[in-house]
N, CA and C atoms as an extended XYZ file, in Angstrom:
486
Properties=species:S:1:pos:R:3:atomname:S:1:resname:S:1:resid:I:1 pbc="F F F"
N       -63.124       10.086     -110.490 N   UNK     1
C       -62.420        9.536     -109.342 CA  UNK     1
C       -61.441       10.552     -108.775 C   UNK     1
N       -60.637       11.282     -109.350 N   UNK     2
C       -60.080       12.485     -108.904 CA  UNK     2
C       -60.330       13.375     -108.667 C   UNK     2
N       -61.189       13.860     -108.695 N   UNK     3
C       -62.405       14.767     -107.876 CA  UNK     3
C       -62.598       14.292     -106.205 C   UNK     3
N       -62.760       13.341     -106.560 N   UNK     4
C       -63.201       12.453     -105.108 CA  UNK     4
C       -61.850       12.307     -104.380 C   UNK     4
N       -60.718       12.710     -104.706 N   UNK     5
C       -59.814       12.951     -104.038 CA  UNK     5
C       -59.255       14.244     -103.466 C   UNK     5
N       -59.609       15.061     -104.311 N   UNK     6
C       -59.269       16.501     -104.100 CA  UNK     6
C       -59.705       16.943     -102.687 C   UNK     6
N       -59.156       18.107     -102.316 N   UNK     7
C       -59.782       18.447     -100.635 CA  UNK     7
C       -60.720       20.032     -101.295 C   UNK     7
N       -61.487       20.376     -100.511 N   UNK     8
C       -61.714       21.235     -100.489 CA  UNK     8
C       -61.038       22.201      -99.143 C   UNK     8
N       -61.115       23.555     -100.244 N   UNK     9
C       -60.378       24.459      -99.281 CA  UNK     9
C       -61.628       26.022      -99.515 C   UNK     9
N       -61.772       26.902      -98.584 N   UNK    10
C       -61.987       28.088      -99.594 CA  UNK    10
C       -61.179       29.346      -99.673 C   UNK    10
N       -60.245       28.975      -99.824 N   UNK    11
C       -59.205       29.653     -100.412 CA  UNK    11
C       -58.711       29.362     -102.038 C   UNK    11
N       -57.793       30.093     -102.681 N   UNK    12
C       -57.993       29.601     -104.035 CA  UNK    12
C       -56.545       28.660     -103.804 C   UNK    12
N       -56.554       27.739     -104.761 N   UNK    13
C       -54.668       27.923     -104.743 CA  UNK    13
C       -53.912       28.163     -105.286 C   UNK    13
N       -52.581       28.230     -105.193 N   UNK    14
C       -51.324       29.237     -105.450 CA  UNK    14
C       -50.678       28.601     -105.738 C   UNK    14
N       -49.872       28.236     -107.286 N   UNK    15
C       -49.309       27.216     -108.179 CA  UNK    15
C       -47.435       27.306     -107.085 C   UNK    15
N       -46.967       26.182     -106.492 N   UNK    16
C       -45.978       26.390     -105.935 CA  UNK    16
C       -44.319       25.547     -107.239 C   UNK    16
N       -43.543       26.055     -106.642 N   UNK    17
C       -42.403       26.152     -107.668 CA  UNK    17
C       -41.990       24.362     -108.178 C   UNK    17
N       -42.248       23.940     -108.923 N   UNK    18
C       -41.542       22.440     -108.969 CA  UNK    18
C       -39.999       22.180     -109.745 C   UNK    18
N       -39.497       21.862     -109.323 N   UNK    19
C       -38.589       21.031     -110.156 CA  UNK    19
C       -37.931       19.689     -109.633 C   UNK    19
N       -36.388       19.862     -110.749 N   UNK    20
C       -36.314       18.251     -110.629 CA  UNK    20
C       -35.814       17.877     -109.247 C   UNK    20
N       -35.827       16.708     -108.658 N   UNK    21
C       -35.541       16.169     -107.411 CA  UNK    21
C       -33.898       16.906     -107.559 C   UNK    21
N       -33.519       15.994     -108.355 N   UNK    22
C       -31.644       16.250     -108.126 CA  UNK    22
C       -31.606       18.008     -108.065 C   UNK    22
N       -32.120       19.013     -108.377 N   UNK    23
C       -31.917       20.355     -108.206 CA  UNK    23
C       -32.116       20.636     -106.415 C   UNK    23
N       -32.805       19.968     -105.870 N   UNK    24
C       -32.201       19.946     -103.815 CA  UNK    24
C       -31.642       19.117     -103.347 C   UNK    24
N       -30.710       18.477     -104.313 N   UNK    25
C       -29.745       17.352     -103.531 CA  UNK    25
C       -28.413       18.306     -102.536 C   UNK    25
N       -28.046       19.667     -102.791 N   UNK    26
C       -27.210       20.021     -102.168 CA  UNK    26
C       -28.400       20.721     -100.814 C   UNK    26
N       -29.520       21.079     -101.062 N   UNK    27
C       -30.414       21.376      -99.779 CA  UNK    27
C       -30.164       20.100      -99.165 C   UNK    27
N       -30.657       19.218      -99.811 N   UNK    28
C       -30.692       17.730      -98.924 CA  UNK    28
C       -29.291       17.902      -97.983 C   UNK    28
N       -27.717       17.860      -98.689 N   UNK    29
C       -26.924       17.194      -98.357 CA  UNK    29
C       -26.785       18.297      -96.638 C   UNK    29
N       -27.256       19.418      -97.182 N   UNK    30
C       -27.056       20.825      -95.536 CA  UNK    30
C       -27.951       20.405      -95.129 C   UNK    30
N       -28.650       19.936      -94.956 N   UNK    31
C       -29.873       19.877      -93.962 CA  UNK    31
C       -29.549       18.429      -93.030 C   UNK    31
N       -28.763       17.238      -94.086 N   UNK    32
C       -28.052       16.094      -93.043 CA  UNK    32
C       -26.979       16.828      -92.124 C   UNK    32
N       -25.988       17.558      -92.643 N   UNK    33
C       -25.012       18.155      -92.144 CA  UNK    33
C       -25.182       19.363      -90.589 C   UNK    33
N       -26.774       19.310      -90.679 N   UNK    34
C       -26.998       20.527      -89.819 CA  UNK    34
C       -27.941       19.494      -88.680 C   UNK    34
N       -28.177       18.335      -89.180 N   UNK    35
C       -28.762       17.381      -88.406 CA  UNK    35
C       -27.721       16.355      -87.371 C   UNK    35
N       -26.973       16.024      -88.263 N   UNK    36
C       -25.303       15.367      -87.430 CA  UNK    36
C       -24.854       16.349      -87.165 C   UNK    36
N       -24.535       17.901      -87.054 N   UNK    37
C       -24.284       18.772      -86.381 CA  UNK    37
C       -24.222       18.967      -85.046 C   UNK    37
N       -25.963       18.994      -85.061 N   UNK    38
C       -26.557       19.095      -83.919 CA  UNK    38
C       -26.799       17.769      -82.945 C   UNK    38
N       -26.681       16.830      -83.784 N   UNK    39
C       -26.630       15.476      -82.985 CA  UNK    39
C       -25.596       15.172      -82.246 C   UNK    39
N       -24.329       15.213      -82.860 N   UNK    40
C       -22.920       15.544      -82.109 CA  UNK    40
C       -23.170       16.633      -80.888 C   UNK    40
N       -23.550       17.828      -80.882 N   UNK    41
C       -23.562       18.695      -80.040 CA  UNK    41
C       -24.555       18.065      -78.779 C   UNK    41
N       -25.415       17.240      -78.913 N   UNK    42
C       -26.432       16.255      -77.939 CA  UNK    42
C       -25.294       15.150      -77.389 C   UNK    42
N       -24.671       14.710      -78.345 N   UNK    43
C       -23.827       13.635      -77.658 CA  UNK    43
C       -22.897       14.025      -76.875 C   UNK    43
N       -22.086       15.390      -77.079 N   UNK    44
C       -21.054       15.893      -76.287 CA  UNK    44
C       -21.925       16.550      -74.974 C   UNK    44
N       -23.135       16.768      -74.894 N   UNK    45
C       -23.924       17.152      -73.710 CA  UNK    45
C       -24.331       16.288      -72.918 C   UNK    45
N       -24.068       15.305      -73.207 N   UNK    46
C       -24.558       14.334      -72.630 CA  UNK    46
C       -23.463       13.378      -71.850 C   UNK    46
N       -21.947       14.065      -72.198 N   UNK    47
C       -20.565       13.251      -71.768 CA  UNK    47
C       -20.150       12.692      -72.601 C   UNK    47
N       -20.439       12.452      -73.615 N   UNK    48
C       -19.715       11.566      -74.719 CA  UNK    48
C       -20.163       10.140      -74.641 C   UNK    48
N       -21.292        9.656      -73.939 N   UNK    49
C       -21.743        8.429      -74.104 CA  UNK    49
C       -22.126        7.885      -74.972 C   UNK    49
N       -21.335        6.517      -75.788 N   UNK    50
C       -21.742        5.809      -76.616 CA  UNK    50
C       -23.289        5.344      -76.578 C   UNK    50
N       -23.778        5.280      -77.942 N   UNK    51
C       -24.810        3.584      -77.479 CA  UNK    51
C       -26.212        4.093      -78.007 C   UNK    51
N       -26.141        5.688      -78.008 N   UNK    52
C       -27.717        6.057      -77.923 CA  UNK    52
C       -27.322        7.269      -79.314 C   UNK    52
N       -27.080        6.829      -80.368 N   UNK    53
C       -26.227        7.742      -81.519 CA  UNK    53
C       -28.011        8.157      -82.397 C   UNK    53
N       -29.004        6.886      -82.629 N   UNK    54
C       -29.828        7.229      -82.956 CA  UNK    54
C       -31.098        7.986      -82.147 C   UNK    54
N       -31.014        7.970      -80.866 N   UNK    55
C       -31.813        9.017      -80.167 CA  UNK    55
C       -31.194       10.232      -80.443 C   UNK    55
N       -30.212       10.176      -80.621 N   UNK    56
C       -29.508       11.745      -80.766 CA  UNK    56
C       -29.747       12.217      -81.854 C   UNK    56
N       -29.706       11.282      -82.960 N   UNK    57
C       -30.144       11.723      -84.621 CA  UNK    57
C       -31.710       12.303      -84.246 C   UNK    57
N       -32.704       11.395      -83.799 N   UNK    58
C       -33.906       11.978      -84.171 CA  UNK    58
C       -34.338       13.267      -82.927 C   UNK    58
N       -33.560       13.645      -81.849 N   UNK    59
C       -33.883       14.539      -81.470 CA  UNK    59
C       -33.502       15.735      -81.906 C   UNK    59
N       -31.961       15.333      -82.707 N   UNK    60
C       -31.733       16.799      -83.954 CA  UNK    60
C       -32.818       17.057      -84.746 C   UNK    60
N       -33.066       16.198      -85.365 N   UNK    61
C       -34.259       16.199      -85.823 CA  UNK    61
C       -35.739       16.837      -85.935 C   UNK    61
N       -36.098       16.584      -84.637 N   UNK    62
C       -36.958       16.992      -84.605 CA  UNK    62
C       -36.763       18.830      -83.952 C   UNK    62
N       -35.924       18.756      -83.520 N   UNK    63
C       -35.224       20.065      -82.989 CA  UNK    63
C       -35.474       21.155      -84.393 C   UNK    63
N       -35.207       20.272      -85.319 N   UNK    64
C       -34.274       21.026      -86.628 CA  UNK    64
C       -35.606       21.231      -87.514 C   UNK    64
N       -36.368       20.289      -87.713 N   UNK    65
C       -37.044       19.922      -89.223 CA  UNK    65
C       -38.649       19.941      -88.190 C   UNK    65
N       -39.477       20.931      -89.060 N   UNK    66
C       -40.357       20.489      -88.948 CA  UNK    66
C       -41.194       19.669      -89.862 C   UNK    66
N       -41.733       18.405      -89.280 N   UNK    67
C       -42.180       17.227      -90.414 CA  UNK    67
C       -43.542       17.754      -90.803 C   UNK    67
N       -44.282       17.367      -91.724 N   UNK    68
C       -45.312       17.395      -92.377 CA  UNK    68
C       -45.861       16.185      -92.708 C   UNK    68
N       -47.301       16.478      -91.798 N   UNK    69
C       -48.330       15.226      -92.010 CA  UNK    69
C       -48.579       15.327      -93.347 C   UNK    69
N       -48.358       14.130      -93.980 N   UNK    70
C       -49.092       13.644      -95.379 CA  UNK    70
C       -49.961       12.479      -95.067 C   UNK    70
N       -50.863       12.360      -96.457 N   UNK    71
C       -51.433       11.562      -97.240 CA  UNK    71
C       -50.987       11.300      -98.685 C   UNK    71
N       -51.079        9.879      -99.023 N   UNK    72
C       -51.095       10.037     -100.504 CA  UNK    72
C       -51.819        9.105     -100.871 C   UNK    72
N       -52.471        9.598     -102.512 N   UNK    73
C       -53.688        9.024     -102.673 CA  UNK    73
C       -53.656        8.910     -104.493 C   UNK    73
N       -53.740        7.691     -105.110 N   UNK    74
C       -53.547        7.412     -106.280 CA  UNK    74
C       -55.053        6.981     -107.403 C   UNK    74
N       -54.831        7.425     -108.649 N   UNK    75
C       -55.613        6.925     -109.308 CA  UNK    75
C       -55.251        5.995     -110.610 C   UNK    75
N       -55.359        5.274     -111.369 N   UNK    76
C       -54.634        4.553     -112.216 CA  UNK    76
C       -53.502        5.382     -113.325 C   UNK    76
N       -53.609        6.753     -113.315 N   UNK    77
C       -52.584        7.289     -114.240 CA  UNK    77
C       -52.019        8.839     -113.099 C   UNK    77
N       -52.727        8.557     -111.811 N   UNK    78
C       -51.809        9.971     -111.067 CA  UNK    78
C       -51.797        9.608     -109.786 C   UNK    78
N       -50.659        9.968     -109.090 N   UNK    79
C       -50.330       10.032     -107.719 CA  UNK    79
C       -50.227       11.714     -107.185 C   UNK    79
N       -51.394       11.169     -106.113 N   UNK    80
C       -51.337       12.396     -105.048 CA  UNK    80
C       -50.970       12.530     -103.590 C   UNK    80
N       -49.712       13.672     -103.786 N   UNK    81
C       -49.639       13.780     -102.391 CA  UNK    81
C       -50.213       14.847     -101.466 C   UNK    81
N       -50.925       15.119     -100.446 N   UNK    82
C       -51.681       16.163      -99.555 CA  UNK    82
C       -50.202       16.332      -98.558 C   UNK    82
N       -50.115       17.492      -98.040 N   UNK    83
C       -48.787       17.495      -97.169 CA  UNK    83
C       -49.490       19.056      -96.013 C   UNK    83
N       -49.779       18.573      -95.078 N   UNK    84
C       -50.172       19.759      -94.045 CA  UNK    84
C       -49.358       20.912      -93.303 C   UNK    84
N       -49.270       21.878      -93.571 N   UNK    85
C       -47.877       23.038      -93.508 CA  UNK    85
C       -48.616       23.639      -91.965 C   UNK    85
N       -47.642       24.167      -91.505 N   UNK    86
C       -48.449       25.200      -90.778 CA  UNK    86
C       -49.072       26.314      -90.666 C   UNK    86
N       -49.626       27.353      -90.450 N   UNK    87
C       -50.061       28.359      -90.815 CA  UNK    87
C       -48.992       29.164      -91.705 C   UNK    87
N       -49.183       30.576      -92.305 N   UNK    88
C       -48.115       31.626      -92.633 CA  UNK    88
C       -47.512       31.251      -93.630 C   UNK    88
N       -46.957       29.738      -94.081 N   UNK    89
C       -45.984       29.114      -95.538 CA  UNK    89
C       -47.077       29.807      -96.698 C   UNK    89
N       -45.958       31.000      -97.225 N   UNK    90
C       -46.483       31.174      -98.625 CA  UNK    90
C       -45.779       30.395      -99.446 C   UNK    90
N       -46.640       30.389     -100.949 N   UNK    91
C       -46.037       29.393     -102.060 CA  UNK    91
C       -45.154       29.745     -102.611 C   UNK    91
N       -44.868       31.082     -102.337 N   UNK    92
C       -43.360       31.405     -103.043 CA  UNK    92
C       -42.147       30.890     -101.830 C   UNK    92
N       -42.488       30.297     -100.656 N   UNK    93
C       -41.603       30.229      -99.839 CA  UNK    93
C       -41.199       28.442      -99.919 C   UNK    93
N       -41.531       28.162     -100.633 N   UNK    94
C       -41.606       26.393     -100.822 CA  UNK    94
C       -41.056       25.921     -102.423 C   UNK    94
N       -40.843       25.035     -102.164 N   UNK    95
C       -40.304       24.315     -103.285 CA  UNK    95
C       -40.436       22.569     -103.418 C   UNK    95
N       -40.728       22.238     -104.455 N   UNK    96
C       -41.089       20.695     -104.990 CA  UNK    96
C       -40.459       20.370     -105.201 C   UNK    96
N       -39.712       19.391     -104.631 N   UNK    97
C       -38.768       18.548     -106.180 CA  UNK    97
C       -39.598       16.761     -106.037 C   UNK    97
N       -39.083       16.507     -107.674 N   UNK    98
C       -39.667       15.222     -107.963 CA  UNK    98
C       -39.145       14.865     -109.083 C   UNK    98
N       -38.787       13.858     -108.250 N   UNK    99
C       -37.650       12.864     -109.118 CA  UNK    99
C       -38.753       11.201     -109.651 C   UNK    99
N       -38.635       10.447     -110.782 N   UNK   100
C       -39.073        9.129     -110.793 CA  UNK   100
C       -39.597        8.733     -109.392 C   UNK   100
N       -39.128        8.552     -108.406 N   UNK   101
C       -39.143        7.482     -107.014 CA  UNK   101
C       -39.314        8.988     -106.212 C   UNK   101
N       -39.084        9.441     -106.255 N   UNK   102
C       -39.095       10.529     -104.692 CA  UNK   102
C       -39.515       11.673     -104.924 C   UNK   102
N       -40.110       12.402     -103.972 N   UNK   103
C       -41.105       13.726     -103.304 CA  UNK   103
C       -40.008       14.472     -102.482 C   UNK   103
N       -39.676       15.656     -102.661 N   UNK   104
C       -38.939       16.113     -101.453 CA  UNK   104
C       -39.418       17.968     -101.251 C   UNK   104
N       -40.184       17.966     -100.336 N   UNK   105
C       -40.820       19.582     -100.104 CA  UNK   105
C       -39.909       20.015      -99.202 C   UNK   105
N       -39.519       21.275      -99.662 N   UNK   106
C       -38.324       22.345      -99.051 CA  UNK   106
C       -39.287       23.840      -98.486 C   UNK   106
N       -38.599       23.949      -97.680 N   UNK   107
C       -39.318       25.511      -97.719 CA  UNK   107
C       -38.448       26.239      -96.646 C   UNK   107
N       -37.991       27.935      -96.464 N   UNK   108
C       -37.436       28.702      -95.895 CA  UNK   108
C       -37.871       29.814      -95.644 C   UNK   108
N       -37.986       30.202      -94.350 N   UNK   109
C       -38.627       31.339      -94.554 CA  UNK   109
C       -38.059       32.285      -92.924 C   UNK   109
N       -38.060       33.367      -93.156 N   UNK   110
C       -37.334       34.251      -91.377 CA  UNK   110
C       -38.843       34.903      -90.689 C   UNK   110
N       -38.840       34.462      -89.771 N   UNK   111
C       -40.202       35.092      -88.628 CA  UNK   111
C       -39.635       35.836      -87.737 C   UNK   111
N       -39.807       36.572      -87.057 N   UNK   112
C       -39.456       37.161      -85.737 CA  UNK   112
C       -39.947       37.107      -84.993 C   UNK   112
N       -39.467       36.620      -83.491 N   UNK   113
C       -39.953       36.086      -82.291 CA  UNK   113
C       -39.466       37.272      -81.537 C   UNK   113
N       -40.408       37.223      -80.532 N   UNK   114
C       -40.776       38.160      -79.514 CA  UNK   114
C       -40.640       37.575      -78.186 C   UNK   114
N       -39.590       38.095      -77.278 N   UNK   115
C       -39.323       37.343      -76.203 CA  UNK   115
C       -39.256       38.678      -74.969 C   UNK   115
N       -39.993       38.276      -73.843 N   UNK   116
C       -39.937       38.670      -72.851 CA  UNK   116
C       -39.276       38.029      -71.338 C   UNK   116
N       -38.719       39.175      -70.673 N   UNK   117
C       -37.611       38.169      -69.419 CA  UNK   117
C       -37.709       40.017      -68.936 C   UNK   117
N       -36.911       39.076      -67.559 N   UNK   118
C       -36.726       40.375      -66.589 CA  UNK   118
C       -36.186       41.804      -67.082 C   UNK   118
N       -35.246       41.590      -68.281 N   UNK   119
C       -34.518       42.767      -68.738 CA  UNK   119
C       -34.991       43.622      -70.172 C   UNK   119
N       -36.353       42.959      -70.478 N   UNK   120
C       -37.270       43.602      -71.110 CA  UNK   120
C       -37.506       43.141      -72.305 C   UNK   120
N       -38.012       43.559      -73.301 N   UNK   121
C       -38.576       42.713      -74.515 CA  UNK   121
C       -37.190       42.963      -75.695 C   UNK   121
N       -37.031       41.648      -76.387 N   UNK   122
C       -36.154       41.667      -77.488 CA  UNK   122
C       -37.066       40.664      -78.765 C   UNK   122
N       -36.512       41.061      -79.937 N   UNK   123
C       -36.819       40.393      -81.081 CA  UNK   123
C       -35.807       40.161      -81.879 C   UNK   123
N       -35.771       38.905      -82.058 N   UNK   124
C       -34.875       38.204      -82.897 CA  UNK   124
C       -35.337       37.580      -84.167 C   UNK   124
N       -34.721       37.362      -85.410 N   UNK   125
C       -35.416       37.049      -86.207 CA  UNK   125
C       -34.351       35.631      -86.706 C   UNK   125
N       -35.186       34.435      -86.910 N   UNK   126
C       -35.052       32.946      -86.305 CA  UNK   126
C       -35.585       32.613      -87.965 C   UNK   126
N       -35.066       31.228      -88.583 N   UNK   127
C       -35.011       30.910      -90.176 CA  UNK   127
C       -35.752       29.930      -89.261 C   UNK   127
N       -37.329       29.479      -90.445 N   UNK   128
C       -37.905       28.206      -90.089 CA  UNK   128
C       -37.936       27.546      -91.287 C   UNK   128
N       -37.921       26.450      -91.201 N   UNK   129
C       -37.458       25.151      -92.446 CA  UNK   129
C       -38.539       24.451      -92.355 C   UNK   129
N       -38.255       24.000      -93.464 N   UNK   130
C       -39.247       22.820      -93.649 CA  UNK   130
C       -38.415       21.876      -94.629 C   UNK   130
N       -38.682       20.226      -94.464 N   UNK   131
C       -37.506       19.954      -95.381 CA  UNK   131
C       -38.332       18.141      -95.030 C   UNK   131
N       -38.309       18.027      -96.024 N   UNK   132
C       -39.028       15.898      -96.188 CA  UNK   132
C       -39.041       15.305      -97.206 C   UNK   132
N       -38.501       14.298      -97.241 N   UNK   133
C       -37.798       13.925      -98.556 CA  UNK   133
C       -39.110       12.260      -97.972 C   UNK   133
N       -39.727       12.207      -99.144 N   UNK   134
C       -40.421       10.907      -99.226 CA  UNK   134
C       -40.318        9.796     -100.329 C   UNK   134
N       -40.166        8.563     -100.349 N   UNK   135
C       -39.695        7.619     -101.162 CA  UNK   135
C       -41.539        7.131     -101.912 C   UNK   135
N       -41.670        6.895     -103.200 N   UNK   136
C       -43.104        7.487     -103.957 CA  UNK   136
C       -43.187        5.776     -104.287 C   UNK   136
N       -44.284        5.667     -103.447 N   UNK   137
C       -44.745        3.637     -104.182 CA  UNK   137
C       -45.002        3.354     -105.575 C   UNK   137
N       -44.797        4.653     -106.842 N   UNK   138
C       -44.704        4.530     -107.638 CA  UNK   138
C       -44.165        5.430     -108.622 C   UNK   138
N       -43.368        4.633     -109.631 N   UNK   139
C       -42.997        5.658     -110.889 CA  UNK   139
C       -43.266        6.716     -111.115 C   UNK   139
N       -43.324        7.773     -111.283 N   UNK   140
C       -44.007        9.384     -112.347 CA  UNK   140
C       -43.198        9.801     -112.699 C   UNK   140
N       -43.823       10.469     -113.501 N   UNK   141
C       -43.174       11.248     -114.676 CA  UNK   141
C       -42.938       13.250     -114.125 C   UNK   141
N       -41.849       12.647     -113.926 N   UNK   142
C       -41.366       14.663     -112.952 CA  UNK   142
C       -41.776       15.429     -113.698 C   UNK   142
N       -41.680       15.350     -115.142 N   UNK   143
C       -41.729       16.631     -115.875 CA  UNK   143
C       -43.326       17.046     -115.749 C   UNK   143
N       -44.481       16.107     -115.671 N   UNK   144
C       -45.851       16.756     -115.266 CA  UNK   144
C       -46.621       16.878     -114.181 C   UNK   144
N       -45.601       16.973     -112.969 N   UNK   145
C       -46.019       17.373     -112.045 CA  UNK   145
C       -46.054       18.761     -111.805 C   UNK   145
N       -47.447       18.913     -110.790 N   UNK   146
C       -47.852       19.865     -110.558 CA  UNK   146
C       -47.810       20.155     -108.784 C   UNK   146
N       -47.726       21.573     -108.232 N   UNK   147
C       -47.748       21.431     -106.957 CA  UNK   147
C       -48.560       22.983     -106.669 C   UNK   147
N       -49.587       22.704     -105.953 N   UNK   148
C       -50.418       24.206     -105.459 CA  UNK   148
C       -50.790       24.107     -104.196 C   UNK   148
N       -50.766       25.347     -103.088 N   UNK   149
C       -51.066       25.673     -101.839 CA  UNK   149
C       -52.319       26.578     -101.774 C   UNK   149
N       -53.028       25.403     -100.934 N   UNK   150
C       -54.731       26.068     -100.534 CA  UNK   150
C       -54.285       25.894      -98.967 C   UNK   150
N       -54.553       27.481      -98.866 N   UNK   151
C       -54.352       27.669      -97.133 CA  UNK   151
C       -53.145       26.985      -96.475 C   UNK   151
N       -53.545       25.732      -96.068 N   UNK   152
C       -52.253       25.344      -95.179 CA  UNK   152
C       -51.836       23.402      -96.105 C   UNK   152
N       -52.806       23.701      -97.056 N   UNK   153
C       -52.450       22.110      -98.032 CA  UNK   153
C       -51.711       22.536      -99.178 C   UNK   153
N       -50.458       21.588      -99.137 N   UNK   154
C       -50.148       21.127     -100.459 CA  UNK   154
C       -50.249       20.240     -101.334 C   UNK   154
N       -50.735       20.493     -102.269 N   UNK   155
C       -51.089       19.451     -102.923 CA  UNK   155
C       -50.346       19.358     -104.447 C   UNK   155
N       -49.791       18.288     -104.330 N   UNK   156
C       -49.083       17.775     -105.145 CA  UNK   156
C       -49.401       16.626     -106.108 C   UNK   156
N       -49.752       16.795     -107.688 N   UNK   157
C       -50.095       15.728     -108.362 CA  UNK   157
C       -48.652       15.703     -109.464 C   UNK   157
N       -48.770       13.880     -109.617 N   UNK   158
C       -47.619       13.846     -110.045 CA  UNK   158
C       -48.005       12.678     -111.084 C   UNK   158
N       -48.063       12.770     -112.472 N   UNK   159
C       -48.469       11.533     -113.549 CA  UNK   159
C       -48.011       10.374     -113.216 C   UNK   159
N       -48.667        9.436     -113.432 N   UNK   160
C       -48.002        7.995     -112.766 CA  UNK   160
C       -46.954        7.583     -114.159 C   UNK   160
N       -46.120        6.862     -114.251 N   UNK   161
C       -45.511        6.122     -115.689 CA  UNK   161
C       -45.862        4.572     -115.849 C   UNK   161
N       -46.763        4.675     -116.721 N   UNK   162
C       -47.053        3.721     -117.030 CA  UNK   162
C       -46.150        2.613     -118.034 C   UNK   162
């Protein structure tokens, strides 16, 4: 039955870093802080109008974080999560955590963008994130989880607790 879940890729994959959930609770806590940051900075652009506090959250948001399509897919003793990255995320650039109840994939990495305008070409080099904290419909056991990147999938198996 877990076979029949697996994806195929043909690429090989690349064992990515796991640990415990609580080891990115201070990633977690900067990444809210850089989200109400920027949400404040929407509300003061906007005049200071009350009323619309959660449009402002999720357009930081999405400004800030890029999300990752998942799946997850269980068998009576393992939970799997599939999580779709975008091109370029190497596995040394990512990180697992997994706690009992929660999934949270981190990742950091600097690209350089290439911009053209009337006064000629510049390159800047710009930090892209990745950051999703997911709540797990069931128990596991953190310590035997596993997490590997084929091409642009992560795949994450995590023992169920029975």
């Amino acid at each position: 039955m877990a076979d029949a879940i697996k994806t195929e890729t043909s690429q090989p994959s690349v064992p990515v870093l796991v640990v415990p959930a609580r080891s990115l609770a201070e990633r977690e806590r900067q990444v809210h802080e850089e989200i109400a940051r920027r949400a404040y900075e929407i509300f003061e652009s906007r005049g200071c109008q009350h009323g619309r506090d959660v449009d402002d959250w999720f357009q930081a948001e999405s400004q800030l974080l890029h999300r990752l399509p998942h799946r997850v897919a269980q068998t009576q003793d393992r939970l799997f999560v599939f999580s779709e990255l975008a091109r370029n995320w190497a596995a040394d650039e990512l990180v697992v955590g997994v706690g009992a109840h929660r999934l949270i994939i981190s990742g950091e990495r600097e690209v350089e963008m290439t911009y053209h305008d009337p006064h000629g070409t510049r390159t800047e080099k710009q930090l892209r994130t990745v950051f999703q904290a997911l709540d797990l419909p069931v128990e596991v056991r953190p310590e035997g989880a596993t997490a590997t990147l084929a091409e642009t999938t992560l795949e994450i198996v995590m023992p169920r607790r029975v």
